[in-house]
N, C-alpha and C positions, 0 to 999 in steps of 0.2 A: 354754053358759053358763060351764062352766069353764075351756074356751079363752081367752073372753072376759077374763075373771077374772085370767086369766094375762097375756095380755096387757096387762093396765091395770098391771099389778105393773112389769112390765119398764119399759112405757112412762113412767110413775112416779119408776122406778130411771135413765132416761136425762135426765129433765127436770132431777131436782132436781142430777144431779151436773152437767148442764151449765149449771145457774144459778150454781153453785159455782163451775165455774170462767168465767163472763164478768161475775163478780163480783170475780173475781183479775185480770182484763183490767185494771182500774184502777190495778192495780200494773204490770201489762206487757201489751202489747196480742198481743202472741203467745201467750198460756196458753188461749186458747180454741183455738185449732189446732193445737196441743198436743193437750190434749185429744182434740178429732178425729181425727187420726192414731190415736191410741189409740183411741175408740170404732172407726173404721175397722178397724184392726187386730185386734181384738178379735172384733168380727163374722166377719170372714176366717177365724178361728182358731178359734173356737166350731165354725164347720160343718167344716174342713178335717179339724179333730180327732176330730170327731165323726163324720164316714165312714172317716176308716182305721182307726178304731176299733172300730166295727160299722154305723155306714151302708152300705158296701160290700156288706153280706149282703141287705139290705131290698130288692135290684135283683130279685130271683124272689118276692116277698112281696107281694100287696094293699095298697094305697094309701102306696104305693112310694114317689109324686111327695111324699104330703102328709109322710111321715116326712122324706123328703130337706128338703123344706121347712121342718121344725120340728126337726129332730134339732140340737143344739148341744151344748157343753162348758165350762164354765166354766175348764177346766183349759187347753183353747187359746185360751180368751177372754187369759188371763192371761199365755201363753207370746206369741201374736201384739202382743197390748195393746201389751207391753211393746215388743218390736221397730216397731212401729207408732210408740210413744211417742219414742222414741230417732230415729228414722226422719225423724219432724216437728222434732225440736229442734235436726238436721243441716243440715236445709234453711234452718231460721229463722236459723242459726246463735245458739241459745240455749243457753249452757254452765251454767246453774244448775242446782242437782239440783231434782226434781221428784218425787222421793221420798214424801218425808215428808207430800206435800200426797194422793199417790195412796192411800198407808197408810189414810190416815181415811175418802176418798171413794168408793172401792172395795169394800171388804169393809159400810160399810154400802149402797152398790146393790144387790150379790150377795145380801144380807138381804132385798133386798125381793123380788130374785127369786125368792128362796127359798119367797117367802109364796104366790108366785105358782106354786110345784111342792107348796104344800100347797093352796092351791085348785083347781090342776089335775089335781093327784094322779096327778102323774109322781116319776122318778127314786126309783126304791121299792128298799126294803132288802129282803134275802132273809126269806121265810118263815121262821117261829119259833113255838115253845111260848107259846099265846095263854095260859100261867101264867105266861110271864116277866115279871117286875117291869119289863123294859123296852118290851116288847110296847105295840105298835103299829097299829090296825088301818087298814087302806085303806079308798079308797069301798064295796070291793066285802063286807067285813069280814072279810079276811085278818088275820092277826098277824102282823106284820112288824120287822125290825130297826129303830129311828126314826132313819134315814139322815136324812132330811130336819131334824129337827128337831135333829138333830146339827152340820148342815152349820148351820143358824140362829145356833145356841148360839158355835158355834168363831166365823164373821165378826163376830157382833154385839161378842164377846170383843174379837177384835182391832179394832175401830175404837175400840169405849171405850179400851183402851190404847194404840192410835195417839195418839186425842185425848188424851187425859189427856198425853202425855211430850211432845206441842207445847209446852208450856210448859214443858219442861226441854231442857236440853242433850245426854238422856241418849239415844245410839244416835242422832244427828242424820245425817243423809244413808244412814242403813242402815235406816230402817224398813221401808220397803217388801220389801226385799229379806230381812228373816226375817220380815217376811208369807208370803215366795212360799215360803222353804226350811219356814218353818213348816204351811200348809196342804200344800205338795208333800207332807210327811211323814203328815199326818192323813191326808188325802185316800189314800196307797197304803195305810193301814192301816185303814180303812174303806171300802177299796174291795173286800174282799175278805167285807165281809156288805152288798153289793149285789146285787141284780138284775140283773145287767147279762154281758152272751157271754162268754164265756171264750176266749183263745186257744188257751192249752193249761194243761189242769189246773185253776188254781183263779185265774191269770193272765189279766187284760184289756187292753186296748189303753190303758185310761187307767192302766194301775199305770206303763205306760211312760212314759206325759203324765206321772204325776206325780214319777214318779223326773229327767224333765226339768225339772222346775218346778224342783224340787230343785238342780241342779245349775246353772242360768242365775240362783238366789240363790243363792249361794256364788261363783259365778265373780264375777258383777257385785260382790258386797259385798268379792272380794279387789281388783277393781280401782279400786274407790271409794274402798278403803283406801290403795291406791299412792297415788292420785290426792292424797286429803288430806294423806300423809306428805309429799308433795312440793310442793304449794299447797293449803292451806287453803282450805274452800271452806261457804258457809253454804247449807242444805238450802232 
């Protein structure tokens, strides 16, 4: 039931973003394949990230195939996404930014995925003092750190003020990209009251993902910058 549960969230989170954009087709008949490259991408980067992260270990562990099968990342959804997104805009040869449009529609998917790891009741915060004011409990009624409802709170945040600065000029063609340096940063600081293997000490393979996230927003957002100082360009 709660697989289920999950999967309708996800499935959900890919319908409505792809009506969004073959509703922007009517402005340019290439933004749906756009899009695609990036769900493509996305997909690819979720599982890739996800085994050299700690899928790799699951190969001597009990239902090995179904973990390989459902294990993802939101964090190589968003590092593949992007190189995916960029990927489809080379071939279509489509030079507009597509930023601003991913800012809003993204971070609320990931919301709904979200809903779908509190119905399924994965991606769990480290055990804690079930007197914490933040305390959390799982299916099983563990007290946990509210990882999930944390990762909620931050996307829901940032789409409302993606949406809301659409209608201003303010940070145009860079939204996306302090989306990514913005969650890169959450994400390695909330990865450390996770659940989740450690490489060595209190480090996992996604503090790497996210120090990367970090770093492909700040690259991209310095070269968007060249880009406009030298031809102006509308998001």
């Amino acid at each position: 039931m709660h697989g289920t549960s999950y999967s309708a969230w996800m499935l959900g989170a890919i319908v409505l973003s792809a009506w969004y954009w073959f509703r922007a087709a009517k402005q340019d008949s290439r933004l749906p394949w756009i899009f695609l490259g990036g769900l493509i991408g996305a997909f690819m980067g979720a599982k890739v990230v996800y085994l050299l992260a700690e899928g790799w270990r699951d190969w001597a562990l009990p239902g090995t195939w179904y973990r390989w099968a459902t294990g993802k990342t939101i964090l190589g959804g968003l590092l593949f996404g992007y190189a995916g997104v960029e990927w489809a805009k080379k071939l279509l040869n489509y030079r507009t930014p597509t930023g601003d449009r991913f800012a809003v529609v993204v971070p609320f998917g990931i919301v709904l995925g979200r809903l779908g790891c509190l119905s399924h009741g994965c991606c769990l915060g480290k055990a804690c003092d079930p007197s914490a004011w933040y305390a959390w409990e799982d299916s099983q009624g563990q007290a946990r750190w509210p990882i999930v409802p944390l990762e909620l709170t931050f996307h829901a945040t940032s789409a409302a003020i993606a949406l809301a600065l659409s209608r201003t000029p303010i940070a145009r063609g860079q939204r996306f990209h302090a989306y990514l340096i913005a969650y890169g940063l959450f994400r390695f600081v909330t990865e450390f009251q996770r659940d989740t293997f450690r490489w060595a000490g209190r480090v996992t393979g996604y503090h790497v993902a996210a120090l990367a996230l970090v770093v492909l927003g700040i690259w991209r957002a310095w070269v968007r910058h060249r880009q406009d100082g030298v031809h102006p360009q509308e998001a």
